[in-house]
C-alpha positions as CSV (number, residue, x, y, z in Angstrom):
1,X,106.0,32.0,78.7
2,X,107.2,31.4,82.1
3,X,105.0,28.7,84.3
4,X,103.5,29.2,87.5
5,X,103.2,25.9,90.0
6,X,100.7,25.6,92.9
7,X,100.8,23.5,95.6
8,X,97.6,21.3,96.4
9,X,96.5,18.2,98.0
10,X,100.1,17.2,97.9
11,X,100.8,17.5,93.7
12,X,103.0,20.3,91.8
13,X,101.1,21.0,89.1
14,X,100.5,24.0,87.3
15,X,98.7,27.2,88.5
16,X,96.4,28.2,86.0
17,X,95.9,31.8,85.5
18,X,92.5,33.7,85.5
19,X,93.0,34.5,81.3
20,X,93.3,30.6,81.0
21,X,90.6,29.7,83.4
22,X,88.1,32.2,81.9
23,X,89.2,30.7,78.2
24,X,88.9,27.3,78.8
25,X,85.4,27.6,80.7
26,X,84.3,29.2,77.4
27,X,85.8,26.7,75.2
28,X,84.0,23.8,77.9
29,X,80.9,25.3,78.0
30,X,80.5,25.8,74.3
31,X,81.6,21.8,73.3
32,X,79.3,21.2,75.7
33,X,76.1,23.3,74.3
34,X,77.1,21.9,71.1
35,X,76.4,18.1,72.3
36,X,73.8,19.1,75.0
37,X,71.7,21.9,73.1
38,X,71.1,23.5,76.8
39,X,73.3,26.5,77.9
40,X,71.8,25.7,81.4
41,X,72.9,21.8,81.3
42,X,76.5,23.2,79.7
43,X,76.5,25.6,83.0
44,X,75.9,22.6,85.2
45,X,78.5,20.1,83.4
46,X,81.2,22.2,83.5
47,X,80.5,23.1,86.8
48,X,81.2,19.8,88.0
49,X,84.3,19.3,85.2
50,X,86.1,21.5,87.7
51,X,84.9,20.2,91.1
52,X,85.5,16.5,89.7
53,X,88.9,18.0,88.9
54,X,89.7,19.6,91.6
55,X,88.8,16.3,93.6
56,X,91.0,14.3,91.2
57,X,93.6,17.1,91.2
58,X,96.1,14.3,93.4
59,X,96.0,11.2,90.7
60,X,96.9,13.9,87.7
61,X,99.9,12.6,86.5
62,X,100.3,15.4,83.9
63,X,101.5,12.9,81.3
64,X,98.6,15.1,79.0
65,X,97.7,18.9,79.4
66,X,95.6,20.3,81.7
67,X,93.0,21.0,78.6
68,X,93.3,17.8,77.5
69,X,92.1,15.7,81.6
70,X,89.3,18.6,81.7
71,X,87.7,17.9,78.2
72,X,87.9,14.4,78.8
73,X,86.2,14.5,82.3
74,X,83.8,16.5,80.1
75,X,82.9,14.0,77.5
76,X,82.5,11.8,80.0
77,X,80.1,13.5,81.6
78,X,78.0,14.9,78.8
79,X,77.9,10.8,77.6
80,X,76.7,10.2,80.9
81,X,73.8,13.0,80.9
82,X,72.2,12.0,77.4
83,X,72.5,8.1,78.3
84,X,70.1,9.6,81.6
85,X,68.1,11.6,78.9
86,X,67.7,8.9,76.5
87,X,66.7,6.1,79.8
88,X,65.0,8.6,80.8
89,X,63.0,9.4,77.4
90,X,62.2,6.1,76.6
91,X,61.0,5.6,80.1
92,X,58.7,7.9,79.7
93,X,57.0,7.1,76.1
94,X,57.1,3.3,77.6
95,X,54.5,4.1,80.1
96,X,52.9,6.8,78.4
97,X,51.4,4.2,75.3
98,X,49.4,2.9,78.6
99,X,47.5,6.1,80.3
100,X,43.7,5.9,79.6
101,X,41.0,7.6,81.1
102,X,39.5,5.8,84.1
103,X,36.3,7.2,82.5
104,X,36.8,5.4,79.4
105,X,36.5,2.2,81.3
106,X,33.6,2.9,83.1
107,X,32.1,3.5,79.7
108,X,32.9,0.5,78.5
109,X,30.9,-2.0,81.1
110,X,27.5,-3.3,79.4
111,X,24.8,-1.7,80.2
112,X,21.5,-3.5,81.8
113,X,19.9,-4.3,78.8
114,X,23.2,-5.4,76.9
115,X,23.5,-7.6,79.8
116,X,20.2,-9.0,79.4
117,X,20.8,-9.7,75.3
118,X,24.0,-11.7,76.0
119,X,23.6,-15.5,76.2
């Protein structure tokens, strides 16, 4: 298979074709659903696997395949979003063993005449 090159932000590197772009946003997106269970997170991640990527695109050094730079952006960022999830989880059960019902503690003031029996 003869390769293609591109020229951008100032590194040779090779121009992917549309087949190979449209396959390995597949393959992305699925690993992805796998760890994520969300189509619509998958979407987002790899999404920004290929704007990080494309950022990045001057410090490739091509000592490892393409394939190879974009799923490891992408584990890096799926890590990232269930660290969030879980922080964000356990934020949420933290403060949600303290919600009462401001009721509840109006209830719970004596009344007059359990005032009056108290010593």
């Amino acid at each position: 298979m003869r390769r293609r090159w591109s020229y951008a932000h100032g590194v040779v590197a090779p121009c992917p074709s549309a087949s190979w772009y449209g396959g390995i946003t597949i393959l992305l997106h699925h690993w992805c659903v796998r760890f994520l269970g969300s189509p619509d997170e998958a979407d987002d991640i790899v999404q920004e696997v290929f704007l990080d990527a494309y950022q990045a695109l001057p410090g490739f050094r091509g000592d490892c395949r393409l394939n190879t730079w974009l799923f490891t952006i992408a584990k890096f960022k799926v890590s990232k979003l269930i660290q969030e999830r879980s922080r964000r989880d356990r934020h949420q059960t933290l403060f949600s063993t303290y919600e009462f019902d401001v009721g509840e503690i109006a209830d719970a003031r004596p009344t007059q005449e359990e005032e009056f029996i108290r010593p």
